[in-house]
PDB file of N, CA, C and O in Angstrom, chain B, residues numbered from 101:
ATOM      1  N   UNK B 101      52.664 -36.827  53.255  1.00  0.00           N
ATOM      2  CA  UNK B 101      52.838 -37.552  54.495  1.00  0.00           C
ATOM      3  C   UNK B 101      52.057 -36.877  55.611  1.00  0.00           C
ATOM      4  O   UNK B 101      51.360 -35.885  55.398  1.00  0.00           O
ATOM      5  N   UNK B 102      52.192 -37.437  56.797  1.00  0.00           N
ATOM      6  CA  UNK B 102      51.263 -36.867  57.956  1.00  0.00           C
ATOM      7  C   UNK B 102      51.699 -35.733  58.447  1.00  0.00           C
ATOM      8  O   UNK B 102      50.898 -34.968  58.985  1.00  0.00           O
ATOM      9  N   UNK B 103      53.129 -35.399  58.343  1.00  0.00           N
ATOM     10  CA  UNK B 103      53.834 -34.081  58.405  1.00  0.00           C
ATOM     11  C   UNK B 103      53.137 -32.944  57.751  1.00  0.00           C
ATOM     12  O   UNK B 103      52.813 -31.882  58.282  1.00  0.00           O
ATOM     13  N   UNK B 104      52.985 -33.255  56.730  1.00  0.00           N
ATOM     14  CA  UNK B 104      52.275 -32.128  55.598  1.00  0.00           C
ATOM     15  C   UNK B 104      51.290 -32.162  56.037  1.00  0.00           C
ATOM     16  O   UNK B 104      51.299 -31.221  56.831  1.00  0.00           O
ATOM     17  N   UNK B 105      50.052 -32.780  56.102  1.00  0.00           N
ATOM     18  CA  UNK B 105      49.040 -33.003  56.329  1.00  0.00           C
ATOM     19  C   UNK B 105      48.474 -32.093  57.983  1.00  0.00           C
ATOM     20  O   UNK B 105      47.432 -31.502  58.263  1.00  0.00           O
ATOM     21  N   UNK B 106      49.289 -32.271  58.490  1.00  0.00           N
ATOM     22  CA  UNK B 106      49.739 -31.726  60.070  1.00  0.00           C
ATOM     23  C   UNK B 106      49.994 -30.437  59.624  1.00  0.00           C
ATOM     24  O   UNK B 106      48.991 -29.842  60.017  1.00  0.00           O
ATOM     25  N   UNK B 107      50.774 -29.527  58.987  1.00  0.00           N
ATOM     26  CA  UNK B 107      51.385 -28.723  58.659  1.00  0.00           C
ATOM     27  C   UNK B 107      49.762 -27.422  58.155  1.00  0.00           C
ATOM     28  O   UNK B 107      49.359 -26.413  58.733  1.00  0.00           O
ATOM     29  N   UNK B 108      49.363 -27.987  57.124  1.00  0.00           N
ATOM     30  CA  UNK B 108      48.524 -27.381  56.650  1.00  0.00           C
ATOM     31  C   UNK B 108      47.292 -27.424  57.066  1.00  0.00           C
ATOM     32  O   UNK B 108      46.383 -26.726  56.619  1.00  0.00           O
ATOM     33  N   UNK B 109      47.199 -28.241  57.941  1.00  0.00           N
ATOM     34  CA  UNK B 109      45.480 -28.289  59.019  1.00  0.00           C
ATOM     35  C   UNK B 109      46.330 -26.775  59.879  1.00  0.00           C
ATOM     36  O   UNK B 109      45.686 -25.726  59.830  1.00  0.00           O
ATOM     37  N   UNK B 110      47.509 -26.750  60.504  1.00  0.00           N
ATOM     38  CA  UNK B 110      48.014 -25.978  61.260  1.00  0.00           C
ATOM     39  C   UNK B 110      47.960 -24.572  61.000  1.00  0.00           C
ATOM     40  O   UNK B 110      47.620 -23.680  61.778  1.00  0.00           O
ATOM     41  N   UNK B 111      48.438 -24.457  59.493  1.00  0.00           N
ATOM     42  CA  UNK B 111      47.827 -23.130  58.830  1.00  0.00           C
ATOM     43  C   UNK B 111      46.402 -22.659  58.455  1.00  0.00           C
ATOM     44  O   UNK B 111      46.131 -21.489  58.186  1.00  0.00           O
ATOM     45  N   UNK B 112      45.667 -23.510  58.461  1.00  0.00           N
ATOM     46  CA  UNK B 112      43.857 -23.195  57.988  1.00  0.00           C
ATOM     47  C   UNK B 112      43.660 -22.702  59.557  1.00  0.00           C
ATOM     48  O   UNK B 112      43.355 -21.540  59.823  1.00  0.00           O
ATOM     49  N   UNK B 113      43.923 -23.974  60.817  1.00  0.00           N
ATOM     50  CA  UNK B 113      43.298 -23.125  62.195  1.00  0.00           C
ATOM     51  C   UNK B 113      43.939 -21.812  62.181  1.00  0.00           C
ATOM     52  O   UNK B 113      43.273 -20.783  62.292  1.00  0.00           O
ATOM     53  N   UNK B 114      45.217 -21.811  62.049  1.00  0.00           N
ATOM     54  CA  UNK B 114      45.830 -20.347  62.467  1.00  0.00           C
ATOM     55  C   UNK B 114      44.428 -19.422  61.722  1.00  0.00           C
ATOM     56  O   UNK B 114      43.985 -18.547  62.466  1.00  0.00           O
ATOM     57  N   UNK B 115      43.869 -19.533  60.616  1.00  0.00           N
ATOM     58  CA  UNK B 115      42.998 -18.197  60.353  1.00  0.00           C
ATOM     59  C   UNK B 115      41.641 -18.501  60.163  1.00  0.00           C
ATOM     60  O   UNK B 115      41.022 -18.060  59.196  1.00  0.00           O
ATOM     61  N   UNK B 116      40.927 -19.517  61.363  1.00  0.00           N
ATOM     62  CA  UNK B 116      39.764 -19.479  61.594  1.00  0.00           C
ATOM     63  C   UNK B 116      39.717 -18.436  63.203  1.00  0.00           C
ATOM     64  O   UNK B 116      39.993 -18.895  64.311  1.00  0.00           O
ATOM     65  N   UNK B 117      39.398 -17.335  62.991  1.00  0.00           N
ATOM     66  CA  UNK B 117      39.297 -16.591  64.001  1.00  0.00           C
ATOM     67  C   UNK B 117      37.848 -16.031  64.401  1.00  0.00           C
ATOM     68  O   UNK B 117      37.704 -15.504  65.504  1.00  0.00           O
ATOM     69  N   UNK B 118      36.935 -16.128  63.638  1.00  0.00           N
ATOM     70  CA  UNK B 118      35.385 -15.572  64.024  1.00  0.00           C
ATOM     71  C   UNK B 118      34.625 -16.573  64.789  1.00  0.00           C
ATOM     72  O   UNK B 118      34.590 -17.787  64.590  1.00  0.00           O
ATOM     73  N   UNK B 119      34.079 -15.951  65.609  1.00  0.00           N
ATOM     74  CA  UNK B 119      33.280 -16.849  66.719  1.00  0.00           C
ATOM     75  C   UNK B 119      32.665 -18.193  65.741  1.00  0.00           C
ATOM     76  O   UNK B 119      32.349 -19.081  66.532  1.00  0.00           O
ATOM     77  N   UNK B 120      32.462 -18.521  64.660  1.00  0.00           N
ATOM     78  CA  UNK B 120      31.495 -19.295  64.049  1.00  0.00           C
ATOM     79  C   UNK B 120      32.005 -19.891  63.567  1.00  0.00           C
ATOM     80  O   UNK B 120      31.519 -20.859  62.983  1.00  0.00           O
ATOM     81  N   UNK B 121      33.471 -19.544  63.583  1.00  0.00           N
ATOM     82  CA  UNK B 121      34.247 -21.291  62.680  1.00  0.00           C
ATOM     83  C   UNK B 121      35.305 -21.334  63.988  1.00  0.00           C
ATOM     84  O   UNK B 121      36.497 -21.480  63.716  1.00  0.00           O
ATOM     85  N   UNK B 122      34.897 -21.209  65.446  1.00  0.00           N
ATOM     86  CA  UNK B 122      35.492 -21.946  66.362  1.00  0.00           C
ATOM     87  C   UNK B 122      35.255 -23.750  66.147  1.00  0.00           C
ATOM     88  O   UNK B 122      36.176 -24.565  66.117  1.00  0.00           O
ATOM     89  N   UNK B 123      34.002 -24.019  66.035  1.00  0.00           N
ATOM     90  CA  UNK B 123      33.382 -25.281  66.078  1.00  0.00           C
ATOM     91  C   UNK B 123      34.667 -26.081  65.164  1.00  0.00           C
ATOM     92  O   UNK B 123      35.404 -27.013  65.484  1.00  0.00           O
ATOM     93  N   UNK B 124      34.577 -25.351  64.026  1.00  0.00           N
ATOM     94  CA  UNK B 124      35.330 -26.284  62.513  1.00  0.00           C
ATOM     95  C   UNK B 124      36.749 -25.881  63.168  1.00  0.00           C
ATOM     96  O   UNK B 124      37.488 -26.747  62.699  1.00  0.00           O
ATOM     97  N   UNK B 125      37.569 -25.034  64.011  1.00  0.00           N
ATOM     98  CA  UNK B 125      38.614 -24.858  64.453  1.00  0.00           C
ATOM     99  C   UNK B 125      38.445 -25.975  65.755  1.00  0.00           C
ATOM    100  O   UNK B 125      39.556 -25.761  66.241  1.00  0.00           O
ATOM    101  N   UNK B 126      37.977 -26.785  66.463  1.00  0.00           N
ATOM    102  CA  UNK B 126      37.926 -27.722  67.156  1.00  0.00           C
ATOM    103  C   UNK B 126      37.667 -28.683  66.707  1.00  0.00           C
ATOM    104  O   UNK B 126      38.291 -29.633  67.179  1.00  0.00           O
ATOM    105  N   UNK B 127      36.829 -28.948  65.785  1.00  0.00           N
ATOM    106  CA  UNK B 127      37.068 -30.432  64.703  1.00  0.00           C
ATOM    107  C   UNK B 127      38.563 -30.473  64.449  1.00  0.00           C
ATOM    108  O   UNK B 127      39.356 -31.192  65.057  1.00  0.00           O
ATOM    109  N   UNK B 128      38.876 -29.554  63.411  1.00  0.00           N
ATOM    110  CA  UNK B 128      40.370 -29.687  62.894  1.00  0.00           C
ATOM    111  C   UNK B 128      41.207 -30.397  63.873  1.00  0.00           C
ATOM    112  O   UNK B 128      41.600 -31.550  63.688  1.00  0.00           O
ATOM    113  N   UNK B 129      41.575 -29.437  65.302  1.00  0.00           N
ATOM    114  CA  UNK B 129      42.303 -30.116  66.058  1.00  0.00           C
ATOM    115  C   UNK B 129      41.947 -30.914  66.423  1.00  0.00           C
ATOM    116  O   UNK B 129      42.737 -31.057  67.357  1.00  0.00           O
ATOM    117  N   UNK B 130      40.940 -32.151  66.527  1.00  0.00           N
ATOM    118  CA  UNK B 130      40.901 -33.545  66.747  1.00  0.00           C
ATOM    119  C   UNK B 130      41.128 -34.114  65.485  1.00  0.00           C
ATOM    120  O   UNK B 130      41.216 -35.315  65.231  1.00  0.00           O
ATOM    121  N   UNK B 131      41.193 -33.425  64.924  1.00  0.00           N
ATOM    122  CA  UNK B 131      41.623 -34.605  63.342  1.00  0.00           C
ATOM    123  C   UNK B 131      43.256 -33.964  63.687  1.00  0.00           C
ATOM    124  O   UNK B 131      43.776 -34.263  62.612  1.00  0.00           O
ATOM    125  N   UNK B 132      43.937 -33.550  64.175  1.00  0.00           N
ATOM    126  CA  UNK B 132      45.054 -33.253  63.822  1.00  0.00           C
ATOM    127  C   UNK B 132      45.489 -34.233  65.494  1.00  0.00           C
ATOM    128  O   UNK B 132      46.503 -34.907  65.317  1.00  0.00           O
ATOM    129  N   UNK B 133      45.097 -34.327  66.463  1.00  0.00           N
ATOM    130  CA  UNK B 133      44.863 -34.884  67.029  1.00  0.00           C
ATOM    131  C   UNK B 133      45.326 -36.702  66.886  1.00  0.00           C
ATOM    132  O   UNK B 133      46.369 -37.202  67.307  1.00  0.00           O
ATOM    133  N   UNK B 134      44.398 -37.284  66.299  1.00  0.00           N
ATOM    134  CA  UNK B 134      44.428 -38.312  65.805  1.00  0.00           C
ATOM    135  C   UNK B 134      45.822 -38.812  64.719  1.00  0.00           C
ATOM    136  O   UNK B 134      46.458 -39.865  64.752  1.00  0.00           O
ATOM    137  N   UNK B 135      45.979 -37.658  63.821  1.00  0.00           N
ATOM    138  CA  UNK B 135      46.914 -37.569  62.897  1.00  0.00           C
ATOM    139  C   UNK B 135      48.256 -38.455  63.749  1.00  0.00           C
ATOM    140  O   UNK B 135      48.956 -39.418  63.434  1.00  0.00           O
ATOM    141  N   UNK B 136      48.160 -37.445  65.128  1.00  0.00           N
ATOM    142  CA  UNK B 136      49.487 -37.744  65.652  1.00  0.00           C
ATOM    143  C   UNK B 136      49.953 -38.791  66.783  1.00  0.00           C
ATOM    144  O   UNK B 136      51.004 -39.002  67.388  1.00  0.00           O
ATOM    145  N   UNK B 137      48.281 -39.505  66.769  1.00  0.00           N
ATOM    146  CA  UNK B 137      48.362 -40.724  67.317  1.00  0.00           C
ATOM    147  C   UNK B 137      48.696 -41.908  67.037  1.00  0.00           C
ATOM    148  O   UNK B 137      48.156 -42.489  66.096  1.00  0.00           O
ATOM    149  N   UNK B 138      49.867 -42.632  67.969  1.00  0.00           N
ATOM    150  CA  UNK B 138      50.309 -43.661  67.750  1.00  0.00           C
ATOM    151  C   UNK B 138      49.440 -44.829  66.988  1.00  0.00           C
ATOM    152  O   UNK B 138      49.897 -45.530  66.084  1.00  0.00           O
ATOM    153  N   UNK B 139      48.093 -44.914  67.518  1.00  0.00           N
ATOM    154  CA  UNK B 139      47.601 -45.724  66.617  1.00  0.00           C
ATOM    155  C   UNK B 139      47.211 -45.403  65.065  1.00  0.00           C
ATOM    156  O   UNK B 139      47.283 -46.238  64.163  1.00  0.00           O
ATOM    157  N   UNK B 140      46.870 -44.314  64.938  1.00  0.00           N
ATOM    158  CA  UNK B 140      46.668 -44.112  64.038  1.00  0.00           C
ATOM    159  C   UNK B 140      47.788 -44.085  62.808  1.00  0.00           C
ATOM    160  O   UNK B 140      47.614 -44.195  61.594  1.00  0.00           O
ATOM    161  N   UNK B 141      49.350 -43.844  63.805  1.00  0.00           N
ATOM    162  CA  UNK B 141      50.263 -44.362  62.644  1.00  0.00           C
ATOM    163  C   UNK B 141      50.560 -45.251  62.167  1.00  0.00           C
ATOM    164  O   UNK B 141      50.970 -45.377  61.013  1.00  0.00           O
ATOM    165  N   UNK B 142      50.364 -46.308  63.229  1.00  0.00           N
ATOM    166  CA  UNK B 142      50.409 -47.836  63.279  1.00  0.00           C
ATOM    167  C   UNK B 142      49.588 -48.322  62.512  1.00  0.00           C
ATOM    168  O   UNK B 142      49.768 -49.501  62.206  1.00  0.00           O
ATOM    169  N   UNK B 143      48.203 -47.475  61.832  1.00  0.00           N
ATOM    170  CA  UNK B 143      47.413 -48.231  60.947  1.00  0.00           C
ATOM    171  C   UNK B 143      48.045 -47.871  59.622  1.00  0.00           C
ATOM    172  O   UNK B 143      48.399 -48.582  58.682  1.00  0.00           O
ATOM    173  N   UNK B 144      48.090 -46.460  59.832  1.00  0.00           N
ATOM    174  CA  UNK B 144      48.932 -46.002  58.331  1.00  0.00           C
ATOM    175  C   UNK B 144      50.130 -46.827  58.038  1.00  0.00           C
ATOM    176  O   UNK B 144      50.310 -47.085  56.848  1.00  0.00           O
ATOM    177  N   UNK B 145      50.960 -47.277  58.877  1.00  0.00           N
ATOM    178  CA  UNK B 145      52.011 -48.444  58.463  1.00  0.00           C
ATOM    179  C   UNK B 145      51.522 -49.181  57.811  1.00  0.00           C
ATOM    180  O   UNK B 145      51.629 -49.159  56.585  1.00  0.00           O
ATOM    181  N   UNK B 146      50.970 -49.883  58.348  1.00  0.00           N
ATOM    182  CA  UNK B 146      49.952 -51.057  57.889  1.00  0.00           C
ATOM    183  C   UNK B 146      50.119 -51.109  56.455  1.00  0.00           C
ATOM    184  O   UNK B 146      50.898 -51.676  55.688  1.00  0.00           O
ATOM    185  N   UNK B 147      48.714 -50.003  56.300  1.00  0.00           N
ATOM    186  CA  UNK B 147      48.399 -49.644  54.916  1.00  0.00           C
ATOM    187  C   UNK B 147      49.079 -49.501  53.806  1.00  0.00           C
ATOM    188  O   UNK B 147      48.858 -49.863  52.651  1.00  0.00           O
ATOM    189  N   UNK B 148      50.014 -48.876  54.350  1.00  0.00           N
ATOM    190  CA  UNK B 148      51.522 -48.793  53.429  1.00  0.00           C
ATOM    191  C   UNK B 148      52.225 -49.726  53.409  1.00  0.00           C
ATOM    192  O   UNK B 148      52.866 -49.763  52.359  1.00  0.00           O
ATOM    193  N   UNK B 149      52.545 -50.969  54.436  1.00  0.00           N
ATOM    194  CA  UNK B 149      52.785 -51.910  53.972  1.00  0.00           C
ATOM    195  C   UNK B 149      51.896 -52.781  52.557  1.00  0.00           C
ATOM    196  O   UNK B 149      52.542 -53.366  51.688  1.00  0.00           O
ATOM    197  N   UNK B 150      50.512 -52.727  52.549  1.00  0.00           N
ATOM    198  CA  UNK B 150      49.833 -53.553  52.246  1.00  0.00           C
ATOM    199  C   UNK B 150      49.836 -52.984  50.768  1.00  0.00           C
ATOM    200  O   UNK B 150      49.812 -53.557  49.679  1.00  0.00           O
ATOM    201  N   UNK B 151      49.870 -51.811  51.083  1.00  0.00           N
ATOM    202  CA  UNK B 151      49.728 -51.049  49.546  1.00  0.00           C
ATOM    203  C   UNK B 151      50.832 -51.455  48.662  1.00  0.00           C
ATOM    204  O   UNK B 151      50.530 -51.838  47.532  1.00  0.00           O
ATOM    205  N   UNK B 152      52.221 -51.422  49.057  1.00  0.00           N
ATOM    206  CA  UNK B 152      53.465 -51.650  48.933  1.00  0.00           C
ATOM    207  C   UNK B 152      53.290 -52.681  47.983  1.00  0.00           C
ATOM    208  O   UNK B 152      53.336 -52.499  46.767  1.00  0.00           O
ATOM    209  N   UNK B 153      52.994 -54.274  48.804  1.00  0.00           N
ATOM    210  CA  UNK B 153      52.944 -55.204  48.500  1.00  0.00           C
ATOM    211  C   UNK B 153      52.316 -55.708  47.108  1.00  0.00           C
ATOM    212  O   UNK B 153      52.650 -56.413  46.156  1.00  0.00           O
ATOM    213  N   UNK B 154      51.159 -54.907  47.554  1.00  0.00           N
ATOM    214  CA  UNK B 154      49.877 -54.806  46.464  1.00  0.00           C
ATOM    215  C   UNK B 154      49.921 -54.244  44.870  1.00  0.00           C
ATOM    216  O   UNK B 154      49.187 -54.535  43.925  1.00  0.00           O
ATOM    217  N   UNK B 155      51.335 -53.115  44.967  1.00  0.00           N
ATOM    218  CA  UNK B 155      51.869 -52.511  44.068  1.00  0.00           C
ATOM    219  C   UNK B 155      50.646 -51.206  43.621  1.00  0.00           C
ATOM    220  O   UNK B 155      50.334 -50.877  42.477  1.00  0.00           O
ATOM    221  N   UNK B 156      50.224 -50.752  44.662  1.00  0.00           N
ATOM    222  CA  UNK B 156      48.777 -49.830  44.607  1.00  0.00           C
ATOM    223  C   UNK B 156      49.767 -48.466  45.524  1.00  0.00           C
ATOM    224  O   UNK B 156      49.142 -47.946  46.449  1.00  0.00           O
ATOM    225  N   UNK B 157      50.771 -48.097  45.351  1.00  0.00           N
ATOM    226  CA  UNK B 157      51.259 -47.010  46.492  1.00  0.00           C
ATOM    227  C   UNK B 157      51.184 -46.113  45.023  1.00  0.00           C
ATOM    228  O   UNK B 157      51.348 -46.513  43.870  1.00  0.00           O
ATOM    229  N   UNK B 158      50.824 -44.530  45.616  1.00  0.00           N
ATOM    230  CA  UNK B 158      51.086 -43.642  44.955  1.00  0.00           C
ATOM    231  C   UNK B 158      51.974 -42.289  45.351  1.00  0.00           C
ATOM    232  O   UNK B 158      52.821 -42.454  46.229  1.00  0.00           O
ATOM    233  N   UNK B 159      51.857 -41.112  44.831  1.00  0.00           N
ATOM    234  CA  UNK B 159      52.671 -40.343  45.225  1.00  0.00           C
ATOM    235  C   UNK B 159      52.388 -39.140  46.948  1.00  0.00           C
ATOM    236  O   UNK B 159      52.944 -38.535  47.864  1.00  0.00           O
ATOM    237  N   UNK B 160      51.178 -39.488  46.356  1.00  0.00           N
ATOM    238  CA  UNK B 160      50.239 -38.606  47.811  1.00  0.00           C
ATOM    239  C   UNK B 160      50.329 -39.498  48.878  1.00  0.00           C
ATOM    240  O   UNK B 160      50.204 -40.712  48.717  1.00  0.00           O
ATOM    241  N   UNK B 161      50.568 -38.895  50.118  1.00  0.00           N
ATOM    242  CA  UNK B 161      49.917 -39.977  51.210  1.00  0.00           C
ATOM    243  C   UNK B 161      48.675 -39.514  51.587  1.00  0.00           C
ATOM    244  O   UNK B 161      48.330 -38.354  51.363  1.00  0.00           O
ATOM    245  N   UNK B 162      47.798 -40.527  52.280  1.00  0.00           N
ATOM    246  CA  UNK B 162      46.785 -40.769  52.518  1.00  0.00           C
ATOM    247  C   UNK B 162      46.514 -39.221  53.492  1.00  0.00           C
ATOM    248  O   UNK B 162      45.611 -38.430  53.217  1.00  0.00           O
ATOM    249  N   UNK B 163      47.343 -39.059  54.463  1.00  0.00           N
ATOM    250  CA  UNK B 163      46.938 -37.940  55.260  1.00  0.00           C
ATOM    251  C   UNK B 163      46.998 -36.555  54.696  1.00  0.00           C
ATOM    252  O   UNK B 163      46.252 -35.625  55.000  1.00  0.00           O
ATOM    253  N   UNK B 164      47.852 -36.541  53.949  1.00  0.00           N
ATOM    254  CA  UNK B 164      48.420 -34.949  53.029  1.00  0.00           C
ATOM    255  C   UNK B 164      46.773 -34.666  51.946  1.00  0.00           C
ATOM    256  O   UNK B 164      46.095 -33.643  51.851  1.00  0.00           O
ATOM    257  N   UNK B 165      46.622 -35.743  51.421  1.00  0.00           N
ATOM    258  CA  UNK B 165      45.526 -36.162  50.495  1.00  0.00           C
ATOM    259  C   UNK B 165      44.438 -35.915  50.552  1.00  0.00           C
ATOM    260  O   UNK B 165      43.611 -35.658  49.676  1.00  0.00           O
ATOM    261  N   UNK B 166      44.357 -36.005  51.964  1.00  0.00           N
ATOM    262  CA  UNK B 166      43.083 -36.258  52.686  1.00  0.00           C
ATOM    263  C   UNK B 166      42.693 -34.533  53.472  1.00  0.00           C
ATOM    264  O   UNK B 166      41.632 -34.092  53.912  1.00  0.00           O
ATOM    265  N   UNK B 167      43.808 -34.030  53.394  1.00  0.00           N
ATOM    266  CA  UNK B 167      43.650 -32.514  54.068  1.00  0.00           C
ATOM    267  C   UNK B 167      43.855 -31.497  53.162  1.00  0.00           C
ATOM    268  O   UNK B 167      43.270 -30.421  53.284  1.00  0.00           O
ATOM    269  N   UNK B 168      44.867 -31.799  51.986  1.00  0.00           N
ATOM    270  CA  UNK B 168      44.249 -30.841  50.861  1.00  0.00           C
ATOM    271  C   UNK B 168      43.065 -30.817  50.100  1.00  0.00           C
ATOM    272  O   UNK B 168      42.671 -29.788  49.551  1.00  0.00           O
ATOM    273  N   UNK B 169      42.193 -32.420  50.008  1.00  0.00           N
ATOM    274  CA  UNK B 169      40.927 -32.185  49.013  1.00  0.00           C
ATOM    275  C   UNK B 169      40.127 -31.153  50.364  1.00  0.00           C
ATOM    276  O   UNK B 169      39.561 -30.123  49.997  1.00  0.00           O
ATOM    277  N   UNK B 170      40.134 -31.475  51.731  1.00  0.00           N
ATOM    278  CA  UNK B 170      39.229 -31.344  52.619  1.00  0.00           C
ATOM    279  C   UNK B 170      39.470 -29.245  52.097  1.00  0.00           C
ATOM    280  O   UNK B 170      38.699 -28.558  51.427  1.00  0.00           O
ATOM    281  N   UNK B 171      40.440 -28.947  52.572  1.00  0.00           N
ATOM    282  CA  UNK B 171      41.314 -27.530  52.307  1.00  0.00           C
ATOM    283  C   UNK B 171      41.629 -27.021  50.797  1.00  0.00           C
ATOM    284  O   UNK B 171      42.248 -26.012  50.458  1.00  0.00           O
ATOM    285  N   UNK B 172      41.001 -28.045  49.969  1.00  0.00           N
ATOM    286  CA  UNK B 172      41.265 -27.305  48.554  1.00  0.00           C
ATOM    287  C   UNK B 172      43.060 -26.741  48.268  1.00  0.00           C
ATOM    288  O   UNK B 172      43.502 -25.752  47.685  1.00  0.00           O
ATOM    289  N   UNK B 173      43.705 -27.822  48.939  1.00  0.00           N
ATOM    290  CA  UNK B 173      44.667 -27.479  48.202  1.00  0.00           C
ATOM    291  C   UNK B 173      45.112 -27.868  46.958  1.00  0.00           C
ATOM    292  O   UNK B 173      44.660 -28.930  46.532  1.00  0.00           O
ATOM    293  N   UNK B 174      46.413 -26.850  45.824  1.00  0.00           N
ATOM    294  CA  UNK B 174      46.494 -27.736  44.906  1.00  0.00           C
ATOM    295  C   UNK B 174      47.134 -28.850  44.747  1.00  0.00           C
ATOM    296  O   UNK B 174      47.872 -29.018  45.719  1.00  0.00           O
ATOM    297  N   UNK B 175      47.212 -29.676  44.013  1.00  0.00           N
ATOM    298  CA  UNK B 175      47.620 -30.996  44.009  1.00  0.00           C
ATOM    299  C   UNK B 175      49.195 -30.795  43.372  1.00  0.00           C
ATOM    300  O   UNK B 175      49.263 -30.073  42.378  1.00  0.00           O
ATOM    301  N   UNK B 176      50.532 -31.425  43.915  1.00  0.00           N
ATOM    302  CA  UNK B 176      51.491 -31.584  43.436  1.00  0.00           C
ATOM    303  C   UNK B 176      52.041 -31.815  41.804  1.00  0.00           C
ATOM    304  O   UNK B 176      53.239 -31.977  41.574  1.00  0.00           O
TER     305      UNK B 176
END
């Protein structure tokens, strides 16, 4: 979910500390940013409605999913 997803962008900035991954430590927080924008949940509803419907929902959400391939985390 976007919680997780939120969670673990939160732990990667915590240990970008060298002048040279400030840049990728200010990307992050606009993607984490966005994460926690109303619209952007409002689309993820959506989606999850549609997915629902569609019978296409899986166990990952889209945001958790989307920040462990980015972060190499392992998969559940």
């Amino acid at each position: 979910d976007t919680d997780r997803a939120l969670v673990l962008l939160e732990e990667y900035c915590k240990k970008l500390r060298k002048p040279e991954e400030q840049q990728l430590k200010k990307a992050i927080r606009k993607v984490m940013g966005i994460f926690k924008s109303s619209l952007f949940q409002a689309l993820l509803g959506s989606f999850e409605k549609k997915a629902t419907r569609h019978g296409t929902t899986s166990h990952t959400s889209l945001p958790a999913a989307l920040a462990c391939d980015v972060l190499g985390c392992p998969k559940d």
